[in-house]
Every structure is written in structure tokens, then in C-alpha cells.
N, CA, C and O atoms as a Tinker XYZ file with bonds, in Angstrom:
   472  protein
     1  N   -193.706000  -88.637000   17.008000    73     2
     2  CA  -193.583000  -87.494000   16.121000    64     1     3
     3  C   -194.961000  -87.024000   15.660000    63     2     4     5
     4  O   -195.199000  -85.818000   15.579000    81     3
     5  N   -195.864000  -87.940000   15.359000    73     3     6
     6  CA  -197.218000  -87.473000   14.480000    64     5     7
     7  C   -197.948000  -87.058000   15.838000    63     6     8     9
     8  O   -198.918000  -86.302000   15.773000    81     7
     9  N   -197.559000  -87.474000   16.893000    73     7    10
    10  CA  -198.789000  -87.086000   18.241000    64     9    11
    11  C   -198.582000  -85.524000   18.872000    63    10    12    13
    12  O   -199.404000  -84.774000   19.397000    81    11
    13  N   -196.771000  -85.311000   18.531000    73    11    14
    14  CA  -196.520000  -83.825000   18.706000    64    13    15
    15  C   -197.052000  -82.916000   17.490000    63    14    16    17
    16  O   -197.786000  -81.946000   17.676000    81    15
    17  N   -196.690000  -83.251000   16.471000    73    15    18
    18  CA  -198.042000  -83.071000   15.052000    64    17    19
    19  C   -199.344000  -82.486000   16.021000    63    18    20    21
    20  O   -199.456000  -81.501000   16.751000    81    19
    21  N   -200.038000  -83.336000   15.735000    73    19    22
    22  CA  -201.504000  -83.666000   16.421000    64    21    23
    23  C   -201.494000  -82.292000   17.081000    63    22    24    25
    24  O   -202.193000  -81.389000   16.624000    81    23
    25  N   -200.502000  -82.067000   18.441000    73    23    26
    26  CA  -200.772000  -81.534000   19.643000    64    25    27
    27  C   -200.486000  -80.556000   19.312000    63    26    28    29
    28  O   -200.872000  -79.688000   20.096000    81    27
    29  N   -199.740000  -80.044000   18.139000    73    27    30
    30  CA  -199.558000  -78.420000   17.853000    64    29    31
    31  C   -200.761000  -77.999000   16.958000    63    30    32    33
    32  O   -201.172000  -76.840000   16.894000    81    31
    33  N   -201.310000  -79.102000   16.241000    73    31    34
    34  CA  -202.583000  -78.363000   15.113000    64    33    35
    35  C   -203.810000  -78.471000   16.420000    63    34    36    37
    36  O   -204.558000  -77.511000   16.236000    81    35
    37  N   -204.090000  -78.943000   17.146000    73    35    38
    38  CA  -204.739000  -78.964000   18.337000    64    37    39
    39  C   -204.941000  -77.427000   19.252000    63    38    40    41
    40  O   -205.926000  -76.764000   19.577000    81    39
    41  N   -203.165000  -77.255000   19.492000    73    39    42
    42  CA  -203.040000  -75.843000   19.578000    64    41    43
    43  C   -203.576000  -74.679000   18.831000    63    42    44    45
    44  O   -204.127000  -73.705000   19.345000    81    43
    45  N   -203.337000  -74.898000   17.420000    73    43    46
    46  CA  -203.358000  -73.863000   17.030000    64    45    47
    47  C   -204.982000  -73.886000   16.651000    63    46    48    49
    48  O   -205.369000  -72.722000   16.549000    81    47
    49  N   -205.872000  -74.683000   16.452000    73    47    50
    50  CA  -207.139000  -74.976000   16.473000    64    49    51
    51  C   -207.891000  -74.214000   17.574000    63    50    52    53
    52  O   -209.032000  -73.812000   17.347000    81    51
    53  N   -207.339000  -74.013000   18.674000    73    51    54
    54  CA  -208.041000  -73.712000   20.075000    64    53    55
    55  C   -207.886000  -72.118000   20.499000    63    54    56    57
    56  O   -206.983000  -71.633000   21.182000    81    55
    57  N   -209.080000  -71.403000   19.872000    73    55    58
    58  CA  -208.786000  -69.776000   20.259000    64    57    59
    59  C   -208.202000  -69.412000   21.760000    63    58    60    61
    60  O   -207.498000  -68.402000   21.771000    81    59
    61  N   -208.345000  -69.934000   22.758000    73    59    62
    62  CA  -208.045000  -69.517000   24.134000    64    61    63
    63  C   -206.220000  -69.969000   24.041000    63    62    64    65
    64  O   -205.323000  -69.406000   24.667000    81    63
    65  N   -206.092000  -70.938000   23.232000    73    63    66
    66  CA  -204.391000  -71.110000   23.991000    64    65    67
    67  C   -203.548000  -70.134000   23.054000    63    66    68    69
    68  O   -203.894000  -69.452000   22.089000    81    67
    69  N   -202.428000  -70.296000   23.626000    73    67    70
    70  CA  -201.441000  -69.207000   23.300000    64    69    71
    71  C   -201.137000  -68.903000   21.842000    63    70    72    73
    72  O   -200.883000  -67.812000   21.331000    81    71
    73  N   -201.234000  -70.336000   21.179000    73    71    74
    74  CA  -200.746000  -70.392000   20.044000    64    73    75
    75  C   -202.320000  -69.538000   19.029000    63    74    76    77
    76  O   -202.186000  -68.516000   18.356000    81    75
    77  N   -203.180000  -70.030000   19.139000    73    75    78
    78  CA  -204.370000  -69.562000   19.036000    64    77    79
    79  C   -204.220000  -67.871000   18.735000    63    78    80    81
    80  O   -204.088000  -67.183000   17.723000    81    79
    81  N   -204.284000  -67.702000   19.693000    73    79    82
    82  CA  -203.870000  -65.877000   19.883000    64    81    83
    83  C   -203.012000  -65.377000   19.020000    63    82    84    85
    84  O   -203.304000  -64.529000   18.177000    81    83
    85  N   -201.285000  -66.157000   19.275000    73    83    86
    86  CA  -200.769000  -65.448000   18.401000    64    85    87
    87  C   -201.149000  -65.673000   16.808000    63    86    88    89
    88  O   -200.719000  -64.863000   15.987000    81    87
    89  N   -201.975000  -66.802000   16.384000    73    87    90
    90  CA  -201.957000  -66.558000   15.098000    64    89    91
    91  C   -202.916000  -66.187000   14.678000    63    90    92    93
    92  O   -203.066000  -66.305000   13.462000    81    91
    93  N   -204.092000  -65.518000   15.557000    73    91    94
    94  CA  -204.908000  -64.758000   15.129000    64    93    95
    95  C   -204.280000  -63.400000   14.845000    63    94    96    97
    96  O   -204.423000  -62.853000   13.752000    81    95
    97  N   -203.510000  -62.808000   15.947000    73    95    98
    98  CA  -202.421000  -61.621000   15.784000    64    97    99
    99  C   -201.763000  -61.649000   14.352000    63    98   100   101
   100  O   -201.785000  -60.643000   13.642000    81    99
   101  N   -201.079000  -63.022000   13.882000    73    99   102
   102  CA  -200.269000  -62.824000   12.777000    64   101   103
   103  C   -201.248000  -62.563000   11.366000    63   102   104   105
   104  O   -200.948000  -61.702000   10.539000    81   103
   105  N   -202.271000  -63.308000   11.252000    73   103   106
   106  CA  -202.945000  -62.914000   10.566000    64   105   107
   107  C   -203.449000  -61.911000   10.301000    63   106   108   109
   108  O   -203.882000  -61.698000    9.169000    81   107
   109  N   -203.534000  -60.918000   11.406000    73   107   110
   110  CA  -204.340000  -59.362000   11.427000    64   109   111
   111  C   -203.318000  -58.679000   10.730000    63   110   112   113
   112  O   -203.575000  -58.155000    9.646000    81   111
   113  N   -202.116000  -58.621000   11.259000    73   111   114
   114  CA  -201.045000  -57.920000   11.058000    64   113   115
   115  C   -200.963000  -58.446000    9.760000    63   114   116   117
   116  O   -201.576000  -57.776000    8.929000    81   115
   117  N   -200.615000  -59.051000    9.503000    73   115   118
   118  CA  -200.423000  -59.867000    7.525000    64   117   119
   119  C   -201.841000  -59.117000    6.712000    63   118   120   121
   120  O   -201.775000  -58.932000    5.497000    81   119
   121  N   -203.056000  -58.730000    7.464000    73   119   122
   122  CA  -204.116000  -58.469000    6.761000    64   121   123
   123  C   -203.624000  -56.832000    6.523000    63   122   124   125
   124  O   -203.480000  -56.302000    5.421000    81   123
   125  N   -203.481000  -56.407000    7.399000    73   123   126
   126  CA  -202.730000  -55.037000    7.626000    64   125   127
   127  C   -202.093000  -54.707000    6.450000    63   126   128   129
   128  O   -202.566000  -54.004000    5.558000    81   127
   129  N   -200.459000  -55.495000    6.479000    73   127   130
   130  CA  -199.503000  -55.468000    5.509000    64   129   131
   131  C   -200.205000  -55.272000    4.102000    63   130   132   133
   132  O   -200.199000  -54.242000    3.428000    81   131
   133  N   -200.812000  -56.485000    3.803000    73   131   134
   134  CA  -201.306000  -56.830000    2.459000    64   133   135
   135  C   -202.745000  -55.947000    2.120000    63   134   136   137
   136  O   -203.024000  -56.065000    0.927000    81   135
   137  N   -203.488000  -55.299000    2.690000    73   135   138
   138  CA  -204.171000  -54.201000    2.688000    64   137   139
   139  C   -203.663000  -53.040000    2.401000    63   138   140   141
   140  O   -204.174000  -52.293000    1.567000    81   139
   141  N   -202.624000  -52.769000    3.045000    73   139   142
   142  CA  -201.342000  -51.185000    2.505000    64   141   143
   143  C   -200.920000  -51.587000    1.037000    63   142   144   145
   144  O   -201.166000  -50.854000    0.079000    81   143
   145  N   -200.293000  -52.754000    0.925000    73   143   146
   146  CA  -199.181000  -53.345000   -0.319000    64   145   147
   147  C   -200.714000  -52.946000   -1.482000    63   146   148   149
   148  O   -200.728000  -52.136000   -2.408000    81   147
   149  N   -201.613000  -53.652000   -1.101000    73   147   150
   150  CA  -202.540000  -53.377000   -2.601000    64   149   151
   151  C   -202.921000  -51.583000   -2.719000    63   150   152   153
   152  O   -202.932000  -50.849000   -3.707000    81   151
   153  N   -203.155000  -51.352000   -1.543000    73   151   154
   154  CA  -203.783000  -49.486000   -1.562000    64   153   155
   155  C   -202.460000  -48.977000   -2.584000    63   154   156   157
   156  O   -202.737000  -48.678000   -3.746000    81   155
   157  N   -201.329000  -48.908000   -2.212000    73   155   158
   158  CA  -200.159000  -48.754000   -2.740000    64   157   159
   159  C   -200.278000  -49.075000   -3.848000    63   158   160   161
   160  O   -200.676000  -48.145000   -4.550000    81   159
   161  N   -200.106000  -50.041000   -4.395000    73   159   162
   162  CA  -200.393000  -50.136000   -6.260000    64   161   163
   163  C   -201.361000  -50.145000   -6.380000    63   162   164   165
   164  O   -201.531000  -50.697000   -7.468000    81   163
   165  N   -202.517000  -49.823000   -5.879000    73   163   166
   166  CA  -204.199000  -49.470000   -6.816000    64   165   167
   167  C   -204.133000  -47.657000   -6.966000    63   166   168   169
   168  O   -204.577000  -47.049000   -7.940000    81   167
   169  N   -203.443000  -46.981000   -5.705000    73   167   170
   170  CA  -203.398000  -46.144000   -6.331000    64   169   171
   171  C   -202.266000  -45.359000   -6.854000    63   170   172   173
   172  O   -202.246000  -44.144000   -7.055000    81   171
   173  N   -201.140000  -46.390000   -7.086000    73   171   174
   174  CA  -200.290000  -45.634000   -7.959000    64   173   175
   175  C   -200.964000  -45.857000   -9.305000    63   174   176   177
   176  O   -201.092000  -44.815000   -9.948000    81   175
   177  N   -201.464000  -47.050000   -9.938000    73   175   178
   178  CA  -202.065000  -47.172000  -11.072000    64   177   179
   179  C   -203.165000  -46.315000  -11.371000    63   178   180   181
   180  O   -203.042000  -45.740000  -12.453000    81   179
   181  N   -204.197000  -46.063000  -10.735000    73   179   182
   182  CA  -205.123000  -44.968000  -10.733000    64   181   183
   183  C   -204.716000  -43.643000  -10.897000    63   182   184   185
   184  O   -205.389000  -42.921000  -11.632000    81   183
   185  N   -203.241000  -42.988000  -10.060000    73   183   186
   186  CA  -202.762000  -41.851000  -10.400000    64   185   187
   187  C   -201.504000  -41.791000  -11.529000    63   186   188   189
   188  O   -200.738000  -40.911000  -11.923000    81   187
   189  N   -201.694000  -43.027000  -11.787000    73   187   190
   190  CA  -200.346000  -43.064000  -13.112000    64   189   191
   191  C   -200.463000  -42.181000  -14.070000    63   190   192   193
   192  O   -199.430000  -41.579000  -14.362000    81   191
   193  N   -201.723000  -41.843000  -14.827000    73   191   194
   194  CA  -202.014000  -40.473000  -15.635000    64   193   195
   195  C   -200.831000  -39.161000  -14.783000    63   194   196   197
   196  O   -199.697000  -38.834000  -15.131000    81   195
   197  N   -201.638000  -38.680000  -13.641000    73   195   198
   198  CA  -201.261000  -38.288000  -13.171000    64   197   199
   199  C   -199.585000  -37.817000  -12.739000    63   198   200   201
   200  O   -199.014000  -36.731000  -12.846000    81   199
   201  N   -199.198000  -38.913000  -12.310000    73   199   202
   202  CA  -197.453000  -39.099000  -11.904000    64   201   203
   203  C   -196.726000  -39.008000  -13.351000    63   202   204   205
   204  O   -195.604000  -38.508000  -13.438000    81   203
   205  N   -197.523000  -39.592000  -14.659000    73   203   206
   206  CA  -196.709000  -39.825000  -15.852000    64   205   207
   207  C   -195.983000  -41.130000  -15.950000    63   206   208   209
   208  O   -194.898000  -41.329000  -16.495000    81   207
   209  N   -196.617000  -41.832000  -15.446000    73   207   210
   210  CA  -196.008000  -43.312000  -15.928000    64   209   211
   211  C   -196.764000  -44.614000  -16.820000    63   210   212   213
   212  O   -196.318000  -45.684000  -17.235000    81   211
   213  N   -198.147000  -43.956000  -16.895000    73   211   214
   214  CA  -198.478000  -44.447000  -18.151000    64   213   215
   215  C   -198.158000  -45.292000  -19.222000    63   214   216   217
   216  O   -198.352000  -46.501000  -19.346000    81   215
   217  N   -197.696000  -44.568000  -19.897000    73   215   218
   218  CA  -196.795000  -45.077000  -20.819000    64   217   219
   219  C   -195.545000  -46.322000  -20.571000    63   218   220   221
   220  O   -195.184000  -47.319000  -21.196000    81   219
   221  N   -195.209000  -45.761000  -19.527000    73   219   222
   222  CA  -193.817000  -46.954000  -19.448000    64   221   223
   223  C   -194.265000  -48.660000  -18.872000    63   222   224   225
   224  O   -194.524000  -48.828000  -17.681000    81   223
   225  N   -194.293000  -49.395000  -19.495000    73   223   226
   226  CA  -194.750000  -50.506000  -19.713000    64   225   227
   227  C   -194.252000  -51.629000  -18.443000    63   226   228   229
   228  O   -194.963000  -52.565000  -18.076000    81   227
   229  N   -192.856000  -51.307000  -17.859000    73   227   230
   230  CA  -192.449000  -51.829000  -17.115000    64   229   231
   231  C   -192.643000  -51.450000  -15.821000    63   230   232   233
   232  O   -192.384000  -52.208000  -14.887000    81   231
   233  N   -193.212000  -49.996000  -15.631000    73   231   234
   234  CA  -193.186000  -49.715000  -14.156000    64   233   235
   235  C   -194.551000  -49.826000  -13.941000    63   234   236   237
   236  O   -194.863000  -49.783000  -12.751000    81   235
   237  N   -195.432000  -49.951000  -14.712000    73   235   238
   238  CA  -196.420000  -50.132000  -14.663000    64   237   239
   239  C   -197.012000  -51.771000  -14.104000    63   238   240   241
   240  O   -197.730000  -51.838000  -13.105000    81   239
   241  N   -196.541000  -53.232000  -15.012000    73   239   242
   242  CA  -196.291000  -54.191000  -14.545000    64   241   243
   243  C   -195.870000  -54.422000  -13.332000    63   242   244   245
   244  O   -196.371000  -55.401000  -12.779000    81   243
   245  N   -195.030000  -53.757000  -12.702000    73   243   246
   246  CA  -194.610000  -53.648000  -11.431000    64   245   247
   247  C   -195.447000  -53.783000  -10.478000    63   246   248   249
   248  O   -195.595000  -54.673000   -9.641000    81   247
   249  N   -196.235000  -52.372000  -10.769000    73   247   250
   250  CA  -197.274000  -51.801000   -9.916000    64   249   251
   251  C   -198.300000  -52.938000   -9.832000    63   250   252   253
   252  O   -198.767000  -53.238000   -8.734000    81   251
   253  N   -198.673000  -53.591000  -10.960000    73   251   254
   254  CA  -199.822000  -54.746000  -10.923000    64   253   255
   255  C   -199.350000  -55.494000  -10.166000    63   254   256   257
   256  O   -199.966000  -55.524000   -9.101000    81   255
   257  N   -198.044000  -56.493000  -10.254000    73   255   258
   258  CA  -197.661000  -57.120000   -9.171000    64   257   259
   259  C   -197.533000  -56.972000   -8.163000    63   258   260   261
   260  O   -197.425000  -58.019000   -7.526000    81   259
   261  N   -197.477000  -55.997000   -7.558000    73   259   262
   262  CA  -197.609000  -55.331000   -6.917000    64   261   263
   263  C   -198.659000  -54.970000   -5.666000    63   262   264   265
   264  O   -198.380000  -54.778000   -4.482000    81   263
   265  N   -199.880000  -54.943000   -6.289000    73   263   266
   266  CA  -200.979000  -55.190000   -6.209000    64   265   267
   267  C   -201.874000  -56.644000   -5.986000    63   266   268   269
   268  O   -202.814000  -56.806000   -5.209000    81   267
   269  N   -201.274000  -57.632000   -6.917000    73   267   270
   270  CA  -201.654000  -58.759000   -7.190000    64   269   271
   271  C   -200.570000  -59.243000   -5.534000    63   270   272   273
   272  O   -200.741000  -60.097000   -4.664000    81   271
   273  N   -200.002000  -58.683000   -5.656000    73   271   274
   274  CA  -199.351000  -59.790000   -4.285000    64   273   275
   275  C   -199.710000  -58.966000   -2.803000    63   274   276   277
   276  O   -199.442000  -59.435000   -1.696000    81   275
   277  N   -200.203000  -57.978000   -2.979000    73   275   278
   278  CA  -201.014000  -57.548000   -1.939000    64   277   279
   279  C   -202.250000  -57.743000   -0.933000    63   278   280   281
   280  O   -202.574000  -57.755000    0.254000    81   279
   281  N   -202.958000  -57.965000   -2.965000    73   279   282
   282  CA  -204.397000  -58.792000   -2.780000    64   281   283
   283  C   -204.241000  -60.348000   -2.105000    63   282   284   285
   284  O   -204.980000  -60.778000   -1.219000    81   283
   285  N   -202.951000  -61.200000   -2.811000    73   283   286
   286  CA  -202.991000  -62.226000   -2.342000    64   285   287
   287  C   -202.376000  -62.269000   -0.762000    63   286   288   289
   288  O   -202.937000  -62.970000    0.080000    81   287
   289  N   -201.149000  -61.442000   -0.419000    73   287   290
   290  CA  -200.849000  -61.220000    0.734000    64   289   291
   291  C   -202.686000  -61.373000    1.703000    63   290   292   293
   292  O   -203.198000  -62.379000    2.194000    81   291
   293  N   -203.208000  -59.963000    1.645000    73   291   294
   294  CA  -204.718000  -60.640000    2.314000    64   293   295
   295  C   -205.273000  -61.136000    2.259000    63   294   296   297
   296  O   -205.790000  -61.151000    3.376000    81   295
   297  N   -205.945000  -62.029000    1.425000    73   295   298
   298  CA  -206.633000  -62.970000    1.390000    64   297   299
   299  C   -206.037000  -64.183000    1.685000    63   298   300   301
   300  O   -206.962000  -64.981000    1.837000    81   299
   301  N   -204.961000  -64.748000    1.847000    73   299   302
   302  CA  -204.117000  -65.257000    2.321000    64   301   303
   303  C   -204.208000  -65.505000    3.965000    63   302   304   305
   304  O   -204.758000  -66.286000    4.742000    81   303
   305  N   -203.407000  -64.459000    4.005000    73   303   306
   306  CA  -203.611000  -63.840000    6.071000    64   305   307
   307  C   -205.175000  -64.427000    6.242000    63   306   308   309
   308  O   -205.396000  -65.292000    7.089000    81   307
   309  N   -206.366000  -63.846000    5.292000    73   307   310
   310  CA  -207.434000  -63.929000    6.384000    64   309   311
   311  C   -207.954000  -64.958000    6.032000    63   310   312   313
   312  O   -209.091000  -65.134000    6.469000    81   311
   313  N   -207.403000  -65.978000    5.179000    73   311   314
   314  CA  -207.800000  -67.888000    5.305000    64   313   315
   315  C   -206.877000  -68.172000    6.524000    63   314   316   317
   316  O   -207.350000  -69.084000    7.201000    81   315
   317  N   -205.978000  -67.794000    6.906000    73   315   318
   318  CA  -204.987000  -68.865000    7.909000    64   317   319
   319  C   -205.775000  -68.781000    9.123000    63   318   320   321
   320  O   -205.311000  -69.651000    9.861000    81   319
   321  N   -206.609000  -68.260000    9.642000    73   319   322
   322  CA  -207.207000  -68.845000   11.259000    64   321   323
   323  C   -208.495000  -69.446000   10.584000    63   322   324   325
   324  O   -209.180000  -70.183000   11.295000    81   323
   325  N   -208.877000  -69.227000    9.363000    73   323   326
   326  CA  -210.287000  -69.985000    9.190000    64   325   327
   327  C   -210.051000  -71.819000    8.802000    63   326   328   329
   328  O   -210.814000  -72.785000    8.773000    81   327
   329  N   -208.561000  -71.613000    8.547000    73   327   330
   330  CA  -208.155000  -72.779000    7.988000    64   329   331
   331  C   -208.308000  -73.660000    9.439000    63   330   332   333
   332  O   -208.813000  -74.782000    9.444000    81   331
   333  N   -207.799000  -72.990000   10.668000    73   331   334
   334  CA  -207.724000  -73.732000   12.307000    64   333   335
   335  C   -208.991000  -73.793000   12.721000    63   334   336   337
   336  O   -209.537000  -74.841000   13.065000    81   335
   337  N   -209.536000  -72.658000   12.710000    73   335   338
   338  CA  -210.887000  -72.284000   14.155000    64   337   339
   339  C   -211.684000  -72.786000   12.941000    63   338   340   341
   340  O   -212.782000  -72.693000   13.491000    81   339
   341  N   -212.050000  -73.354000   11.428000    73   339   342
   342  CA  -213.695000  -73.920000   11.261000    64   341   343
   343  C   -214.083000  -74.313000   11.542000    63   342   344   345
   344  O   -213.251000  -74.706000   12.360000    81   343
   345  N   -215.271000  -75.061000   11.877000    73   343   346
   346  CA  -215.787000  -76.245000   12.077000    64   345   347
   347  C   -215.506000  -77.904000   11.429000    63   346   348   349
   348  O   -215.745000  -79.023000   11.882000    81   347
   349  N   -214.682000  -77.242000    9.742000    73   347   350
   350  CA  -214.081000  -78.448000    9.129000    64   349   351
   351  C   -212.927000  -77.375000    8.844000    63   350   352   353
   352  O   -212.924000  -76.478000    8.001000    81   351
   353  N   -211.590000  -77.845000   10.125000    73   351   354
   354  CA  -210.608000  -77.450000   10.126000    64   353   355
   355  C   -209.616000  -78.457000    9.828000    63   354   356   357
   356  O   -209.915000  -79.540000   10.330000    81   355
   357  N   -208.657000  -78.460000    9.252000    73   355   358
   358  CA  -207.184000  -79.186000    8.980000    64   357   359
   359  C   -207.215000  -80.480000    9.814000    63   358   360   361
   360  O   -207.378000  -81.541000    9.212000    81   359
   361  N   -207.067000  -80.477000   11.197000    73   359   362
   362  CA  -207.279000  -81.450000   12.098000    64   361   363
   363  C   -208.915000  -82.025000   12.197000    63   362   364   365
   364  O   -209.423000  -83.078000   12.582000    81   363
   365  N   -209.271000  -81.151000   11.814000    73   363   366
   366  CA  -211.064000  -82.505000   11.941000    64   365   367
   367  C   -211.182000  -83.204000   10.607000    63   366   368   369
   368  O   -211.724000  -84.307000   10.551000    81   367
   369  N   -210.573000  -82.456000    9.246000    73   367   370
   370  CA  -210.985000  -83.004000    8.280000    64   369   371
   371  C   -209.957000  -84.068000    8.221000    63   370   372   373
   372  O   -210.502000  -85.169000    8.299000    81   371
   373  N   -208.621000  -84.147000    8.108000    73   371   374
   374  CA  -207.972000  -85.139000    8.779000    64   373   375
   375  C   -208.950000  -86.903000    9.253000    63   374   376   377
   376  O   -209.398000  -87.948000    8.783000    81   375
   377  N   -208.803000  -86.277000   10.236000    73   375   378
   378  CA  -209.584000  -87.380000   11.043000    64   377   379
   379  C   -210.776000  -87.865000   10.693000    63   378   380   381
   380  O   -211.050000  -89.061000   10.590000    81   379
   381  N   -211.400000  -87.076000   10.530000    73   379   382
   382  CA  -212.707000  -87.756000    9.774000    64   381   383
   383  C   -212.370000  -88.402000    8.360000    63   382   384   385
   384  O   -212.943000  -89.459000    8.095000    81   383
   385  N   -211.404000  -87.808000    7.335000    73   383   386
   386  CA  -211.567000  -88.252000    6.366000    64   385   387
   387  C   -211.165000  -90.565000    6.922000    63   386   388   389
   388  O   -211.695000  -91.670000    6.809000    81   387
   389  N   -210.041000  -89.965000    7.422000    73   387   390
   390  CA  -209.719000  -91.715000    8.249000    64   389   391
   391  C   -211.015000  -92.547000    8.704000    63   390   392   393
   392  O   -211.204000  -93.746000    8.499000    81   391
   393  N   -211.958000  -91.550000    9.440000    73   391   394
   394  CA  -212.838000  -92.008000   10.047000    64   393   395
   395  C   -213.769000  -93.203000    8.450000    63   394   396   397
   396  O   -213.917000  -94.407000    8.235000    81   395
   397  N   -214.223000  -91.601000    7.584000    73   395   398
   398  CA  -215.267000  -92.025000    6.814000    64   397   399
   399  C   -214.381000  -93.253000    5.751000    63   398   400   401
   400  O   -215.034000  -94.295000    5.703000    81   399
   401  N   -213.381000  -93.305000    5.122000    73   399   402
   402  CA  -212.460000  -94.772000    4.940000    64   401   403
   403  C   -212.567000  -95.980000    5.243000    63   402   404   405
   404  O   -212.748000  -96.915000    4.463000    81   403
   405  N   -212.408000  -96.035000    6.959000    73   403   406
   406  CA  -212.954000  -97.251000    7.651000    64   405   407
   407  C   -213.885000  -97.183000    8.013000    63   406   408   409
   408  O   -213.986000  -97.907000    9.003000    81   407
   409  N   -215.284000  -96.388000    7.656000    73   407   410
   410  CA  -217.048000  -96.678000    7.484000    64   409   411
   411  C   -217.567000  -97.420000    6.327000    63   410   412   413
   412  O   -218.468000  -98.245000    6.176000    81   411
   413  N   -216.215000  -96.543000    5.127000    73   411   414
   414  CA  -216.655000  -96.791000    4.162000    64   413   415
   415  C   -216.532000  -98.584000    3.634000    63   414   416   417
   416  O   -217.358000  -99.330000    3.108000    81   415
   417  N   -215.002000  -98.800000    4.099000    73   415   418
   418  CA  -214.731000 -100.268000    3.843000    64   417   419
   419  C   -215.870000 -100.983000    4.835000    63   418   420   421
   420  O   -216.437000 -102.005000    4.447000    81   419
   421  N   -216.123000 -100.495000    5.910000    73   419   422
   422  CA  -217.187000 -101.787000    6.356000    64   421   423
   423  C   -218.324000 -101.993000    6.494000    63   422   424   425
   424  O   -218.914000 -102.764000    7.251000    81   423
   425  N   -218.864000 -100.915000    5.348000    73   423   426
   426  CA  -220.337000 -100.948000    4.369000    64   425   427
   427  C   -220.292000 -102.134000    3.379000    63   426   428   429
   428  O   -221.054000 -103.098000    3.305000    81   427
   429  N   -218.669000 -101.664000    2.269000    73   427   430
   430  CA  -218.702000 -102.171000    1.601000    64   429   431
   431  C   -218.385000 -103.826000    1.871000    63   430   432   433
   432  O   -218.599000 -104.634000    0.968000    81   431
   433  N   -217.904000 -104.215000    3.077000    73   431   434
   434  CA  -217.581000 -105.806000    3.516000    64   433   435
   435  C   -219.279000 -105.772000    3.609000    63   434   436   437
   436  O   -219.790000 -106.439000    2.709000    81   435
   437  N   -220.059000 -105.247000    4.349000    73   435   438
   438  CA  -221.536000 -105.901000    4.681000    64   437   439
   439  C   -222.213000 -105.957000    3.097000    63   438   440   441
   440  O   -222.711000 -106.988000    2.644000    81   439
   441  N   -222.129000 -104.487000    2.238000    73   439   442
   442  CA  -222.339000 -105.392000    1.154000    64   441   443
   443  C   -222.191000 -106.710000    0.490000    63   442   444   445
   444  O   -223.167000 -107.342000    0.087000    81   443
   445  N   -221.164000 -107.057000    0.396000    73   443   446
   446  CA  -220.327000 -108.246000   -0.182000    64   445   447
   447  C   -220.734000 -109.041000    0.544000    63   446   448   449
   448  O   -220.794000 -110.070000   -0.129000    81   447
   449  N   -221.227000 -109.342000    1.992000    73   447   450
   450  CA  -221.344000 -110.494000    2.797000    64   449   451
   451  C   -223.123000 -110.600000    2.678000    63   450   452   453
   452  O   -223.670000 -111.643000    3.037000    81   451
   453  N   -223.929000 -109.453000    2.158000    73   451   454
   454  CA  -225.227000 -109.848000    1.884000    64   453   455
   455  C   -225.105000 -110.081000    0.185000    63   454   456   457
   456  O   -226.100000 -110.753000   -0.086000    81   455
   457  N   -224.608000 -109.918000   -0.636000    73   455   458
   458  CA  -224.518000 -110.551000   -1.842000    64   457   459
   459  C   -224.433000 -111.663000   -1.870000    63   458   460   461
   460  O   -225.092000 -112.376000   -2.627000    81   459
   461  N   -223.676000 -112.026000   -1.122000    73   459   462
   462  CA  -223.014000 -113.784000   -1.291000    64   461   463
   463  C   -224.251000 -114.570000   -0.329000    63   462   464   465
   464  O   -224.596000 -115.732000   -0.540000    81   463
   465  N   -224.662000 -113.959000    0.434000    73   463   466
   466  CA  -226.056000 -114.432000    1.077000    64   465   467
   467  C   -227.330000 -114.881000    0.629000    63   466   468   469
   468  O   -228.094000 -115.658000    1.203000    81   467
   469  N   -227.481000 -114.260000   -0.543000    73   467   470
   470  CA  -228.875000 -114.134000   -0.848000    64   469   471
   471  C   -228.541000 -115.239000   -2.707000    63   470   472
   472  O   -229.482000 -115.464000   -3.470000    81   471
């Protein structure tokens, strides 16, 4: 189970394979979405004078959320391939963190075995 794990964050880590692609695609498109969703409530709020909604307290809130989940919609989208393709991606930090664990315990055994030495 954890090696099919492995072999899909592997996938999706690797710009040339399929999976790669499409979630560079999903991300664009999500950047897309969430780029419209905020334009959309930045400038209904900006033309709210305008339209006359000002005043009304609730449609206004709306609009911020509105906005606020737009902004997060993109910024969102455009962490998900940086989260795969970094250089300290999901699967390397992973592994290394395991790695630096068992460096770390067998520093700390050579410590302990030159303490008791000396």
C-alpha cells in the first residue's frame, strides 16, 4: 500500500509523466477560476457606491467572501505543483526527514560511546 503511495507522489513529482501534466493543467485552470472569483468581488466592492449596495451590510460581506475565497482559491492552485516539482517536495522532504532521524540517532550513539570513553 505505502509503495503504491510512493509511486503516485513520484508521479505526480515528475513534470514529463502524465500525472505531472495533468496537474499542472489543474492548477492553471483553478488559477483561472480563482483569479475571475476575486476580479468579481473586488470589483463589485469597488463599484458598490456605484450599484447602491453600500449600505447593505450583508451583501456586502458576501462580496468579501467572496473575494477572500477567490484570493485563496489562487493562491492555493498556484502552491499545488510547487508543493510536487520543488526541490524540497512532499516526497523528498518525507524521506529525508527519515533519513536525517537515523543520522541523527547515530551521532547521538557515537556521542554517548565517546563519553563513556574518555
Amino acid at each position: 500500500m505505502m509503495s503504491k503511495v510512493i509511486n503516485i507522489i513520484k508521479e505526480y513529482s515528475d513534470e514529463e509523466s502524465k500525472r505531472g501534466k495533468a496537474l499542472q493543467k489543474l492548477s492553471w485552470e483553478a488559477c483561472k477560476i480563482g483569479i475571475y472569483v476575486f476580479s468579481y468581488g473586488f470589483l463589485q466592492v469597488l463599484l458598490s457606491d456605484w450599484i447602491g449596495i453600500r449600505d447593505d451590510k450583508e451583501v456586502m460581506l458576501k462580496l468579501y467572501y467572496i473575494m477572500f475565497s477567490g484570493g485563496f482559491l489562487f493562491y492555493a492552485a498556484a502552491m499545488m505543483p510547487w508543493v510536487f516539482h520543488h526541490k524540497k517536495n512532499i516526497f523528498n522532504l518525507c524521506s529525508t526527514t527519515f533519513k536525517l532521524s537515523t543520522i541523527e540517532k547515530e551521532v547521538k550513539e557515537e556521542i554517548n560511546q565517546n563519553n563513556k570513553g574518555e
